[in-house]
TIMIVEX-781043 format. One record per residue (C-alpha): x, y, z. Coordinates in pm, whole numbers, plus 50000, padded with zeros to 5 digits. Layout:
BEGIN
- X	Y	Z
...
END
This chain:
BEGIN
- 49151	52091	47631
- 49529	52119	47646
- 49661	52188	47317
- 49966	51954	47234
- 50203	52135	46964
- 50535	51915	46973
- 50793	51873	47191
- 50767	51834	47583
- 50483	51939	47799
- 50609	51905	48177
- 50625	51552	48224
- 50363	51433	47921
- 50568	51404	47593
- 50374	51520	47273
- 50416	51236	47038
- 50449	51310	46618
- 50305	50981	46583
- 50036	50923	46819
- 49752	51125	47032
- 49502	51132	47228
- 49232	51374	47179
- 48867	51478	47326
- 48984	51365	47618
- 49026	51585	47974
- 49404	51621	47899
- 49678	51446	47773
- 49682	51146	47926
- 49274	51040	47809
- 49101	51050	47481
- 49059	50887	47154
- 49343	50676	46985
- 49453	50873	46663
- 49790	50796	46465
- 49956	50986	46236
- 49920	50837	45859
- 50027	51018	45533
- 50051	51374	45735
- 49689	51340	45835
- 49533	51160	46200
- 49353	50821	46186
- 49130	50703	46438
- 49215	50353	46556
- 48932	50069	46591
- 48888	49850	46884
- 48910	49574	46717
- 49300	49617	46641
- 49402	49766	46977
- 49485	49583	47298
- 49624	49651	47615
- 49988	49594	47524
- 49959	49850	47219
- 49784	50096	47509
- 50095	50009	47745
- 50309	50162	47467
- 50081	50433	47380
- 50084	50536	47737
- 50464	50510	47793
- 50509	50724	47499
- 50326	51012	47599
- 50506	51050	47935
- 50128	50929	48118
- 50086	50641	48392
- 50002	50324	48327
- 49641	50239	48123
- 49365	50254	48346
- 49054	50257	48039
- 49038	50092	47742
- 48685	50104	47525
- 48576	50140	47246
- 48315	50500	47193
- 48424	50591	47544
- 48483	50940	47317
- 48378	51139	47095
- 48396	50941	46741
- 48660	51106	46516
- 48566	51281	46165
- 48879	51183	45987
- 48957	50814	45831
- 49051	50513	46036
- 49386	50357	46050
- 49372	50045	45827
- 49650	49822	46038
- 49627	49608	46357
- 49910	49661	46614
- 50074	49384	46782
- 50294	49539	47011
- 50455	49362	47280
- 50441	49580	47500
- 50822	49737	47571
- 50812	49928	47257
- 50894	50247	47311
- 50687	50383	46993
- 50408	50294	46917
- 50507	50288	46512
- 50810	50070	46623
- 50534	49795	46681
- 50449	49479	46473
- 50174	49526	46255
- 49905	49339	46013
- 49621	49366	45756
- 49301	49415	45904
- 49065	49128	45791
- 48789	49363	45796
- 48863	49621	45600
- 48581	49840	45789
- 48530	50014	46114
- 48195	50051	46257
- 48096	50352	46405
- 48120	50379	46800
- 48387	50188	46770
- 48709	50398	46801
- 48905	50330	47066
- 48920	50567	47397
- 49208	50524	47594
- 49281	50632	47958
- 49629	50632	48129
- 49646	50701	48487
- 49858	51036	48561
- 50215	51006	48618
- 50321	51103	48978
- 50544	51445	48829
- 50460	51696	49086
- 50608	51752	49451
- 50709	51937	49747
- 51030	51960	49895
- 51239	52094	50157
- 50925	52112	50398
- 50893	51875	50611
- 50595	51734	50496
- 50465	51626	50151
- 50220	51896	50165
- 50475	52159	50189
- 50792	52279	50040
- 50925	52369	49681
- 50717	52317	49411
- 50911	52073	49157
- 50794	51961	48803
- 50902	51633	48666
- 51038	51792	48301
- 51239	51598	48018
- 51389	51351	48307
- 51467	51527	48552
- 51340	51706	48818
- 51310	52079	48795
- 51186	52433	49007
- 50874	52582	48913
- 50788	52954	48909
- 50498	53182	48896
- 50478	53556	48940
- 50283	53767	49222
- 49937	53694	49086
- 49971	53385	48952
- 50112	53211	49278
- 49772	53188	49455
- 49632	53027	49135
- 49942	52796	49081
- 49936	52703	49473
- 49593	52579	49476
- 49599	52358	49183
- 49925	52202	49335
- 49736	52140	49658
- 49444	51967	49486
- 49708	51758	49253
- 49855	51620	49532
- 49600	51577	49751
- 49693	51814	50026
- 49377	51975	50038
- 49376	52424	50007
- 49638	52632	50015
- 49719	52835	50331
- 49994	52989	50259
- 50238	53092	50002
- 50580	53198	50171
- 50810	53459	49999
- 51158	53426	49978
- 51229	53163	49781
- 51577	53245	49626
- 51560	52969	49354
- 51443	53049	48992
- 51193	52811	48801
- 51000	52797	48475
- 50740	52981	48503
- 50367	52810	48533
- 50042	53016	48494
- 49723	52836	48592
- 49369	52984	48638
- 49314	52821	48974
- 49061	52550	48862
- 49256	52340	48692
- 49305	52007	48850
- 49682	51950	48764
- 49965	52172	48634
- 49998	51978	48285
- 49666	52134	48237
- 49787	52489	48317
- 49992	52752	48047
- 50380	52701	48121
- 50579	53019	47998
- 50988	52976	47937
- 51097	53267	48179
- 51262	53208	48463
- 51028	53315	48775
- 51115	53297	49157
- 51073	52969	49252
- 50713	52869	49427
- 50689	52771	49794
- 50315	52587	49915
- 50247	52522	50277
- 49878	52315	50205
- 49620	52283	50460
- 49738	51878	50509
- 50045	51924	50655
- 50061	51666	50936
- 49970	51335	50895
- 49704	51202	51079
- 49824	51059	51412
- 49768	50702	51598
- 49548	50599	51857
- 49561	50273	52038
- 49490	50136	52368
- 49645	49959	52615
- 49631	49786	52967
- 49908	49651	53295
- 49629	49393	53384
- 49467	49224	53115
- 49140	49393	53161
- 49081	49468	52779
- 48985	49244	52540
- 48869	49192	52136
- 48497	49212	52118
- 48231	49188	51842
- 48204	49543	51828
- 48597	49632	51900
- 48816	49684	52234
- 48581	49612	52534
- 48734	49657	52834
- 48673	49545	53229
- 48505	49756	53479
- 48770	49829	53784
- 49072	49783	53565
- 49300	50096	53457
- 49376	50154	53126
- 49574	50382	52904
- 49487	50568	52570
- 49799	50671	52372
- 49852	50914	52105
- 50129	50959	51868
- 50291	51065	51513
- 50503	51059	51277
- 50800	51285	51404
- 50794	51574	51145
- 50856	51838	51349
- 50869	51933	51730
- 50615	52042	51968
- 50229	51998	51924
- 50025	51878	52192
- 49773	51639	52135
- 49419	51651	52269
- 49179	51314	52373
- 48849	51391	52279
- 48531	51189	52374
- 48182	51144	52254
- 48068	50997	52578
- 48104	51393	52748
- 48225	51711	52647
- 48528	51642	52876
- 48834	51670	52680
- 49211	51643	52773
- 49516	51781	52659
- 49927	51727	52671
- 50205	51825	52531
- 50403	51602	52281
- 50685	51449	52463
- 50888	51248	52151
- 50594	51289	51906
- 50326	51103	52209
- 50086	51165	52529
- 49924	50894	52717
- 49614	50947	52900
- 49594	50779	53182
- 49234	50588	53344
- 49249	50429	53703
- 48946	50271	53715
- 48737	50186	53395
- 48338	50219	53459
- 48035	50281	53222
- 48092	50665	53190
- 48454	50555	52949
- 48250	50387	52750
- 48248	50589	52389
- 48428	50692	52139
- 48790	50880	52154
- 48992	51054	51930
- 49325	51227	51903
- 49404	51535	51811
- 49748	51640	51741
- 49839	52011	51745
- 50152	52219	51591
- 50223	52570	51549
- 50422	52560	51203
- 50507	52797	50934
- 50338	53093	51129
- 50000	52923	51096
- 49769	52665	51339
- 49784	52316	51209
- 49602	51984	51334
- 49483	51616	51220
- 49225	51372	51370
- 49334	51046	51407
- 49081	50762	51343
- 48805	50683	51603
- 48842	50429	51889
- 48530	50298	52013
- 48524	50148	52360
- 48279	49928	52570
- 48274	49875	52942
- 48140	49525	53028
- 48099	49348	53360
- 48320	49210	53639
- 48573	48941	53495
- 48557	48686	53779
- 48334	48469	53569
- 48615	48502	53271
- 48862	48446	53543
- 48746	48162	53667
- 48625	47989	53290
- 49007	48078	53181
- 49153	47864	53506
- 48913	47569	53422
- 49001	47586	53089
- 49368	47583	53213
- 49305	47270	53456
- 49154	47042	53185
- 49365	47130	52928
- 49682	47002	53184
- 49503	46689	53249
- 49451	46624	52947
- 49837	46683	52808
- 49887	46389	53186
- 49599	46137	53049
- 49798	46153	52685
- 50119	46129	52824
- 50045	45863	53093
- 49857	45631	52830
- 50151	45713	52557
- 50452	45621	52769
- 50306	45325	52932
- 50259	45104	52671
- 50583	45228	52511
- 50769	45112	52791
- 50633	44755	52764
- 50673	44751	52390
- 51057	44828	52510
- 51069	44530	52738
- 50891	44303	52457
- 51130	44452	52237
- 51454	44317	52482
- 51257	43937	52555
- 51254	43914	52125
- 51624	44007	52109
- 51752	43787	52344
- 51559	43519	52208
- 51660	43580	51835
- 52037	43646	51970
- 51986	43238	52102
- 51819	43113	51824
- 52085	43278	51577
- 52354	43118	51771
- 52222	42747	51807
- 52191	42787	51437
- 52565	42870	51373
- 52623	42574	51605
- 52443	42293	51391
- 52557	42462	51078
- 52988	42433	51206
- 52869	42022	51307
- 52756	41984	51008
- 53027	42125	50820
- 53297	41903	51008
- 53185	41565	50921
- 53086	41255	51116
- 53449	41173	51235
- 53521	41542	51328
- 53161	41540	51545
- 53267	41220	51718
- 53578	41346	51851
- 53412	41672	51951
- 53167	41456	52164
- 53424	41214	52306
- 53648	41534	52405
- 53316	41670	52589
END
């Protein structure tokens, strides 16, 4: 267990006020708050996921990925007699809100085990890759060189590797002119918080791990439409060409890549021409049919590197005239059927339109006959006679 005594460690801040111990480092064990110079465990019952958030945040981990009560050891000192109620953007867990416990009693099992997820406070730079480079150390806010000497550096560069996921070590590279704080690890330890840091300055630390290159792509492709989504994947048409291309992410030049396929022992291979090769097939027929792969090759730092891209399975199925032909029905009925639609849409609109003129010119009549009877009748008898004798 890493022993906390104050102050920084790398990226983890020990807290005065709060701890987590039992746990596999820093960043996991049981709850414990400082109270009257002594350690308290805390109960379940009076810790939630906001106080964790803040617990957490104030040790420098990730965010909480366990909360339980027992999940550790229980604690032989007293328990803390408060309920938090933090909100969550405290940045102490003392600055939080707190209350009386109801029950003044804590049963046993129940101290709570918290687990925050490790803060991202290790990386490679200057490399090319994120599995190669400069070791840095996230420290006090900012990022800063780490160092080892001679026969520590093995031991240093593997438990970097493993941290970050970039599988062994293959090689450390002298000549790093950058000084670091020096980091002494016994190789087995699964991150550097875990490891001894000393305060000299050491010769900065350069990793090249076995992950270098990412993996690369594989996808297929065809001029003709031979290929198609089956049940199973890609299926493509016998007597159609098709192409299988390779390619990655440009990190650095060169490489070749190399087609590999289950179906035979036949393999091809060509060189990277902007980070891609495509493999060429004239004519698809049952011996494609398999699984491919590609390979992709580079020659970097003085050592062999390579990654496998996923697997591409491939089935060759049978002539596609009966396809061809079910596609062009499929074609025909769907135009007669947009014709029928439109025909029987459009026809009865047009007589609606001429309906639609009859009605206006009669209402335009009507509406004026009507203005007619209502002027007579507005002039008067005498006024109507000598309209009609003027007619």
């Amino acid at each position: 267990m890493v022993v906390c005594d104050g102050g920084y460690y790398h990226h983890v801040t020990c807290s005065e006020s709060v701890r987590l111990v039992d746990g596999a480092g820093l960043c996991s064990g049981r709850v414990e708050v400082k109270s009257n110079q002594s350690w308290a465990s805390v109960c379940e019952a009076d810790f939630d996921r906001q106080d964790a958030e803040v617990v957490c945040g104030e040790l420098g981990c990730g965010a909480p990925a366990a909360l339980q009560g027992g999940l550790y050891r229980e604690g032989e000192g007293q328990t803390w007699d408060k309920e938090f109620q933090c909100k969550g953007k405290e940045s102490l867990l003392l600055d939080c809100d707190t209350s009386d416990r109801e029950n003044n009693t804590c049963l046993p099992g129940n101290a709570v085990g918290l687990t925050c997820s490790e803060p991202d406070d290790v990386r490679l730079v200057g490399g090319g890759s994120r599995c190669a480079g400069g070791v840095e150390w996230y420290d006090q806010g900012e990022w800063r060189t780490v160092g080892a000497d001679d026969w520590d550096q093995r031991d240093v560069a593997a438990v970097v590797c493993r941290q970050m996921g970039c599988g062994s070590t293959v090689s450390v590279p002298p000549g790093n002119t950058t000084r670091g704080f020096g980091v002494s690890c016994s190789g087995s330890d699964s991150s550097l918080r875990e490891c001894r840091r000393t305060y000299d300055l050491l010769p900065g630390l350069t990793v090249i791990c076995s992950d270098l290159l990412v993996q690369p792509d594989i996808f297929l492709t065809d001029p003709m439409g031979g290929v198609f989504r089956g049940h199973q994947g890609p299926e493509m048409f016998r007597g159609y060409n098709f192409t299988i291309t390779c390619s990655t992410q440009p990190q650095y030049p060169g490489g070749s890549f190399l087609l590999t396929f289950t179906g035979s022992n036949r393999t091809q291979t060509q060189p990277a021409v902007n980070h891609s090769a495509a493999f060429l097939f004239p004519a698809a027929d049952d011996s494609h049919q398999g699984t491919y792969s590609c390979v992709y090759d580079n020659y970097v730092f003085s050592h062999n590197f390579s990654s496998e891209s996923e697997l591409l399975s491939l089935a060759i199925t049978a002539s596609p005239l009966p396809a061809f032909i079910i596609r062009h029905v499929v074609v025909l009925l769907t135009l007669l059927t947009a014709i029928t639609t439109s025909y029987l849409y459009y026809k009865p609109t047009r007589r609606q339109k001429r309906v639609n003129r009859v009605s206006s010119m009669d209402l335009y009549v009507n509406a004026m006959e009507m203005v007619s009877l209502s002027s007579r009748s507005e002039a008067g008898p005498g006024e109507e006679r000598a309209a009609q004798g003027t007619e």
